[in-house]
N, C-alpha and C positions, 0 to 999 in steps of 0.2 A: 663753364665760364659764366662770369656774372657780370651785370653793368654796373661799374663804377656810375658815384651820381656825379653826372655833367656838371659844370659850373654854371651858372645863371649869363647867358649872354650870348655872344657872337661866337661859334665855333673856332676854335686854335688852327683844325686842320689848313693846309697850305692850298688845299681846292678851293676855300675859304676865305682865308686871311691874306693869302699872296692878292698880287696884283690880278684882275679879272675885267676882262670887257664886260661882260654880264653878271651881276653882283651877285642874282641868282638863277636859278637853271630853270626846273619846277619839281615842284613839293617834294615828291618821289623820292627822286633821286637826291635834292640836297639833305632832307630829311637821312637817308640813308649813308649819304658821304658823313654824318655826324654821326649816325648810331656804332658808324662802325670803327670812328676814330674811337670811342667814347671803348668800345672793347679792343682798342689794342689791334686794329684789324687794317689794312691797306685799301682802302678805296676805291684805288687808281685800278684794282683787275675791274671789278665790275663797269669801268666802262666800257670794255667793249660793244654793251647795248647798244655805244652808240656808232657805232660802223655802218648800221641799216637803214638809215631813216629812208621813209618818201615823201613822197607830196599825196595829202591824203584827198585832193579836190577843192576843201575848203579849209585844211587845218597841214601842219607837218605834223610828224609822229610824234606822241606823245614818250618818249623814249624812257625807260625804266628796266631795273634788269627785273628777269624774272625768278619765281621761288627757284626752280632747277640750278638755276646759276649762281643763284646766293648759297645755294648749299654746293655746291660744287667746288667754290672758290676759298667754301667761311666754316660750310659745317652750319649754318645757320638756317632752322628749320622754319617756314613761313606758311600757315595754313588761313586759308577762309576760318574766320570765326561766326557763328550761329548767333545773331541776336534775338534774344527769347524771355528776357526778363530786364532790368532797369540797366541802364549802363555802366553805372555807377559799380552794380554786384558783378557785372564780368568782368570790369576793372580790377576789381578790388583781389577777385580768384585769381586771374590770372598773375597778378602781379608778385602776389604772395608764392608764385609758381616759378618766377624768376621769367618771366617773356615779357615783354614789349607790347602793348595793344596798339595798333596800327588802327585810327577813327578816321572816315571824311565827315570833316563838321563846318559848319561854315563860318569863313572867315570874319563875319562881321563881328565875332564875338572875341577874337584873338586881338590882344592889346598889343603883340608885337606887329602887327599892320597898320599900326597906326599913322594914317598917313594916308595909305592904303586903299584898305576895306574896313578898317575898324570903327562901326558904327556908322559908318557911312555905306557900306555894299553888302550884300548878301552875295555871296562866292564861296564856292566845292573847296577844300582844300584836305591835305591828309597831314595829320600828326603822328607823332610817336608817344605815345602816355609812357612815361619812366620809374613815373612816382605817385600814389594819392594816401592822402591822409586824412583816414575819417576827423577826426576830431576838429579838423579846420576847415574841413573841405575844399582840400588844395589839391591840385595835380600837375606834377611837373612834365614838361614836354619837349619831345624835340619839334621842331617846326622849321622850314626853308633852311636858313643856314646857322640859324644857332638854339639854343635850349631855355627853354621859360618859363613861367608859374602861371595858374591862373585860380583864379575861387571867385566867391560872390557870384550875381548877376550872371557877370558872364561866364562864367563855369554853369550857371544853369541852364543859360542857353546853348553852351557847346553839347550838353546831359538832355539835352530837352526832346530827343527822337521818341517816341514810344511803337510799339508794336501794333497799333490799329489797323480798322480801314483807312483813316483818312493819312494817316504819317505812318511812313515805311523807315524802317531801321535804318541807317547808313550802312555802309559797303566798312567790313571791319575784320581786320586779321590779327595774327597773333605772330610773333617773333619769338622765337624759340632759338636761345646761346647755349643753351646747357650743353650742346655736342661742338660748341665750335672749337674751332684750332685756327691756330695764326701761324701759316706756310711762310717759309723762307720763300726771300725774292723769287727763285729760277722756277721753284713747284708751283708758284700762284702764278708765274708768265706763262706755264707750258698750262696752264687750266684756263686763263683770260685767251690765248690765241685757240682752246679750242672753240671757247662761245662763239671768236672772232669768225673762226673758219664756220661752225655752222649758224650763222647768221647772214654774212655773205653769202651760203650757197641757197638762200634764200632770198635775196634781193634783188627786184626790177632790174632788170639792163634799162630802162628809160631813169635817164638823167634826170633826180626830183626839180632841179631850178628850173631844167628845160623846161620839164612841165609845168612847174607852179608859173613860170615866164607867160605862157597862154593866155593865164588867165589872169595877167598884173592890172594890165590897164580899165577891166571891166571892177577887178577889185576899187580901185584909185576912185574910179566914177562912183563904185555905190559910199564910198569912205565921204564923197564930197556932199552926197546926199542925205547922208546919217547923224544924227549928232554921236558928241564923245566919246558916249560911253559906246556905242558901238565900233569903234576904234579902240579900244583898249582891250575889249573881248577878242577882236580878231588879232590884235597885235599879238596879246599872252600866245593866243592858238598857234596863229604861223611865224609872226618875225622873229619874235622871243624864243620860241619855240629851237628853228630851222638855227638863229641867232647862237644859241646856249650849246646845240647838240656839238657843231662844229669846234665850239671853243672846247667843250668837255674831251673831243675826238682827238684836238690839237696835244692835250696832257696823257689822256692814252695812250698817243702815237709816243711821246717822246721816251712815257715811262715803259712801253711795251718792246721799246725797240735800240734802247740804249741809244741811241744816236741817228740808228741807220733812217729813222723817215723824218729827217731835220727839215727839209724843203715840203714834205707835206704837211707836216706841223705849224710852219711860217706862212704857208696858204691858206690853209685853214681857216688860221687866226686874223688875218687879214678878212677872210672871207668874211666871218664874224665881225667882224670891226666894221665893215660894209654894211651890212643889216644894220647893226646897231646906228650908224648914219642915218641913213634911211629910215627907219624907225621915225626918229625927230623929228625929221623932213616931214613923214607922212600925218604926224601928230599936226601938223597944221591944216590939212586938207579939210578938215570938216567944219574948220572956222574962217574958210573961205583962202586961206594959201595956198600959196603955189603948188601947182602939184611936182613932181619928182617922177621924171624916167624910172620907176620903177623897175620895167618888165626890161629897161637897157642895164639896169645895175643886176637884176637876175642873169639876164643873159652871162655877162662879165663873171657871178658867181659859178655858173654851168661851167664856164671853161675852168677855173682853177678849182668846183671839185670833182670834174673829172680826171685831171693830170693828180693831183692828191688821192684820190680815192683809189684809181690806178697803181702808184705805189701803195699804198694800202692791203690791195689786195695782191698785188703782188708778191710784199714779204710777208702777207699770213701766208699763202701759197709754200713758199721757198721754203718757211719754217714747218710747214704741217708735211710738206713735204721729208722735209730729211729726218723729221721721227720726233723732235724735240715736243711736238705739240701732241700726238701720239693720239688716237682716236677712243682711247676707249678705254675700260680694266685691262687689256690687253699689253698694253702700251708700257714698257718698262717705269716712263715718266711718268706715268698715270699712278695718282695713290688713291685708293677708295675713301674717302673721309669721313665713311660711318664705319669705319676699323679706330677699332682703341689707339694703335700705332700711327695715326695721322695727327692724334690731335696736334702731336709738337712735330711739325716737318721741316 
């Protein structure tokens, strides 16, 4: 399978273009809700990722699927790439190889931020490189939620990492379609509820809101004593963050479960909708506004996501239970997807 070239703009998919509390998630993931409308591929398994979050202390979880699970669901191969020469020349191999280079470059250089970071911030972000063309020196990209060009200047700055002592490469993978396949709905639900199921059987019994609740009110005090920009970094980390996963969790549930988790879906979303208030609220605190019961509005989000999360794990349970989600090659449901005969399931 090969990537069609994206259209220049805001991505079509419905994780996208529909109605959304949070317009974007982070990089990761929207980045990937695109690469893989763009091959004809469903979105919606790989969120399982986010069934797991915590509270990570100072940040929630940065939630993103991982390589395993992308080839599990897609057939879609994802390695560490080696940088060892210009980036430009592993751009240019790879591309002509049919993959995807996966760059963290920094956002001040991306013109779709504008607004943003764009020449105003230095910020980590990950792109998708789709396209470069020597002759202009142009590269087209996915980024957050839709697909864009860049050259000149700032194409030199996003190219500008070298392999010294004093500048370290960026963090850079490779995407690899040539093996994928695009499952019918039921083959990719009984592979997305297995992530589900072992992803759960890895997560905290401590409630994340309970916990990040502890520590609202000493957050609120240092927001009141920091200027902006420190407010905006911690927001991205946790509100945004805790904010995006819930809402992303809310379209898994709906699309994982035909119907049956409609009231965990509707808390969810709600819970999300809370943060994202809050959020506002808090954006005033450093310029001397009111502060906002924070650690009272977490509390509120503890209870409904543990009556959510509960059903949650409830019906992966019931479903991994009666076989449908099936554990392994074993598993009647189970298709290997590095076999010839998965590409079309």
């Amino acid at each position: 399978m090969t990537l069609p070239t994206p259209p220049e703009g805001r991505n079509a998919h419905p994780l996208h273009a529909g109605e959304r509390i949070w317009r974007e998630s982070n990089c990761y993931v929207d980045l990937w809700i695109g690469m893989l409308h763009h091959l004809g591929l469903d979105p919606h398994a790989m969120l399982a990722c986010c069934v797991s979050p915590h509270f990570e202390g100072d940040q929630w979880t940065f939630q993103k699927p991982t390589a395993s699970e992308l080839a599990l669901l897609y057939g879609v191969r994802v390695e560490e790439l080696t940088v060892w020469r210009p980036m430009r020349e592993h751009v240019e191999r790879q591309l002509a190889m049919g993959r995807v280079v996966l760059v963290e470059v920094d956002g001040f250089h991306l013109p779709d931020t504008r607004g943003v970071t764009y020449r105003v911030e230095h910020n980590k972000t990950t792109i998708g490189i789709h396209r470069y063309d020597r002759a202009s020196d142009s590269i087209g990209y996915f980024h957050n939620s839709g697909s864009y060009s860049l050259s000149g200047e700032d194409l030199a700055g996003v190219f500008s990492a070298s392999v010294t002592a004093a500048h370290l490469p960026p963090f850079t993978e490779l995407a690899d379609p040539s093996r994928a396949f695009a499952a019918s709905t039921d083959p990719l639900r009984v592979r997305s509820l297995q992530i589900a199921a072992q992803r759960l059987a890895l997560l905290s019994e401590a409630n994340p809101f309970a916990e990040w609740a502890k520590s609202a009110d000493a957050e609120v005090e240092e927001l009141a004593s920091r200027a902006i920009c420190h407010f905006h970094a911690w927001a991205f980390a946790a509100v945004r963050q805790a904010g995006a996963t819930t809402e992303l969790l809310a379209f898994w549930c709906d699309w994982a479960s035909g119907g049956e988790l409609a009231a965990a879906s509707s808390a969810l979303r709600e819970l999300s909708q809370t943060l994202a208030a809050q959020q506002f609220r808090l954006a005033r605190v450093p310029s001397g506004g009111r502060r906002p019961d924070f650690a009272g509005a977490l509390g509120r989000c503890a209870e409904s996501w543990a009556a959510a999360h509960a059903d949650i794990a409830r019906f992966v349970a019931a479903e991994t239970r009666s076989g449908a989600a099936g554990s392994g090659p074993s598993s009647p449901a189970f298709t290997d997807p590095r076999r010839p005969s998965a590409r079309t399931v």
